[in-house]
N, C-alpha and C positions, 0 to 999 in steps of 0.2 A: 504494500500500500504506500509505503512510503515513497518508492520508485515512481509510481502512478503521483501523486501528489507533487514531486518534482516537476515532473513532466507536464500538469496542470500551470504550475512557475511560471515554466519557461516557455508554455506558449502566451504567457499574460502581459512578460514580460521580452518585449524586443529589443534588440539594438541594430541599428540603421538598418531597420524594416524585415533584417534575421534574427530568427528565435535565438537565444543562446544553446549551442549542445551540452546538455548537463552530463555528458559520459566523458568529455575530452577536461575537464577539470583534474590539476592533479590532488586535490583532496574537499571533497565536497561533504567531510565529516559533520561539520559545524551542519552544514542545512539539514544535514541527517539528524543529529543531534535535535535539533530548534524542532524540524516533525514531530518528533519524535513523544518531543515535554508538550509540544500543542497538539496533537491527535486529540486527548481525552477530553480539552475541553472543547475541541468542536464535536466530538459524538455528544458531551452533552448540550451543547448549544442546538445542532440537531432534533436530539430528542426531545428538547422544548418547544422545540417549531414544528415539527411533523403532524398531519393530521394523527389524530388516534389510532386509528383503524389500521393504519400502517408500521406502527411501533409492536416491539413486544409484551405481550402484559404477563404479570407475575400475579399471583395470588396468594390472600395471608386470610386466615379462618380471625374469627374476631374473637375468640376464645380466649386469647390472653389479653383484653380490655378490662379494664376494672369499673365499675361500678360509682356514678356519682349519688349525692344524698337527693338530687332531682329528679329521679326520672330518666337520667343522664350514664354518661360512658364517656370512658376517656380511652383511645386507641394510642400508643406511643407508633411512631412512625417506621416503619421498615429502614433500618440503613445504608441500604443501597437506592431508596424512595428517591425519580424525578420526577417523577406527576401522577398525580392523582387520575385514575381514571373511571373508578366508578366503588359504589361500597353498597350492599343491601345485607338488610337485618332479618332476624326471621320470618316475623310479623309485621313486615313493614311493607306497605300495597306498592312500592316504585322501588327504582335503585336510582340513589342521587349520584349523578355524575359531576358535578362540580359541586367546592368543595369550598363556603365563604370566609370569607376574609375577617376577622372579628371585630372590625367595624361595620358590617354592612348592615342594613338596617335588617336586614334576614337573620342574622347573627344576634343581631343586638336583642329583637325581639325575644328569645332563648332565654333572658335572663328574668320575663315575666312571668309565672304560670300561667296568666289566662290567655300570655299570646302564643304561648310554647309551642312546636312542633307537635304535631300526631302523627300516626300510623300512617295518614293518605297522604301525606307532606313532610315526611322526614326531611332532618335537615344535619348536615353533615359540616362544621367549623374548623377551620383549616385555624390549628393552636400554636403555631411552631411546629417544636417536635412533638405533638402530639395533634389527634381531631379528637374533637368531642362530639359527640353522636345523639343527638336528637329522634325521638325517643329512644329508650333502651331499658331491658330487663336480662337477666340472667337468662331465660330461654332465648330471648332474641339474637343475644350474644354466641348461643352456643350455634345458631345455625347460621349466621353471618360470615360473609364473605367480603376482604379488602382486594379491589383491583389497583396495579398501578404499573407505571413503566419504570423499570430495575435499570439500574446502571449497566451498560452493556459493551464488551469491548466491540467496535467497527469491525471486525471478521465477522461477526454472528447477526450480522443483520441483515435484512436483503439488498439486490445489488442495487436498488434504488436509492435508497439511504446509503449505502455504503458511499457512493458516488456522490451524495450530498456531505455527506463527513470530509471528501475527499476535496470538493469545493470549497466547503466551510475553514477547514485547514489553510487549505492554499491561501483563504482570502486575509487570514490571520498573519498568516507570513508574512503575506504583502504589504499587510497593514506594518508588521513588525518591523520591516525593512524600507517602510517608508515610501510604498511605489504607488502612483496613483489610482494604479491598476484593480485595488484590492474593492473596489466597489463593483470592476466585472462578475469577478467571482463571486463577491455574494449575492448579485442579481441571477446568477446562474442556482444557487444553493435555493433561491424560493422560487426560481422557475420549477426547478425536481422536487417541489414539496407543495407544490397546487395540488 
């Protein structure tokens, strides 16, 4: 990948109208290197941009949530957690796929009993490292399921996204090294992810 990623460089980057050949360099370590430390954050830059449906999803039983004095659950977050992508409780009539923010007025409302979430509008609050889960009981918990997209190394995704990882890279370098160029390449990284 890393090879491919060069290769992406040096067609971004010309001089007097020829690509540079990245194979007649007598030590091209350092680019390798600089890949190397920025792959991981454009897979996860990637994986935040990607529609859903295209990503990998992981699954975590809600079994290990504990129990608030409301009505409530508190889920601590997976550690390799980049997006939330969907979470349903036992007896809960929908699965909430987004996940609020603890200011939003959806959120906020959680903190009244009489405006609180029920069973037909579960409401799912993005806490930091953890979500609080709106409504919730010990049976609910025991048959609930957390969806989300896992940290993933760029070999194990599909070639579409791999090829978005490989843009997204490229575009970082270029940003890294100062080339103008580095807004091609991310216009190409959200063409591959429409």
């Amino acid at each position: 990948m890393i090879d491919y990623i060069k290769t992406l460089i040096n067609e971004l980057t010309p001089t007097d109208g020829l690509p540079v050949p990245i194979d007649t360099f007598a030590d091209d370590r350092p680019l390798d290197d600089m890949i190397a430390t920025l792959l991981p954050e454009a897979t996860h830059r990637v994986l935040l941009l990607a529609p859903k449906q295209q990503l990998p999803v992981a699954t975590l039983p809600t079994t290990s949530a504990t129990l608030g004095p409301d009505g409530n659950a508190l889920l601590e977050k997976p550690a390799d957690l980049v997006r939330f992508v969907g979470l349903r409780l036992g007896n809960w009539q929908r699965r909430v796929e987004e996940a609020d923010a603890p200011d939003a007025p959806r959120a906020q409302r959680q903190t009244s009993p009489f405006l609180r979430a029920g069973y037909a509008k579960p409401v799912v609050v993005d806490g930091g490292p953890c979500y609080w889960l709106y409504p919730a009981t010990a049976a609910d918990l025991a048959e609930g399921v957390l969806e989300y997209v896992p940290e993933t190394h760029p070999e194990q995704l599909n070639l579409k996204l791999r090829e978005a990882v490989a843009w997204q890279c490229a575009a970082i370098c270029l940003q890294v090294l100062g080339r103008p160029t580095a807004e091609q390449a991310e216009q190409k990284v959200y063409l591959l992810l429409k």
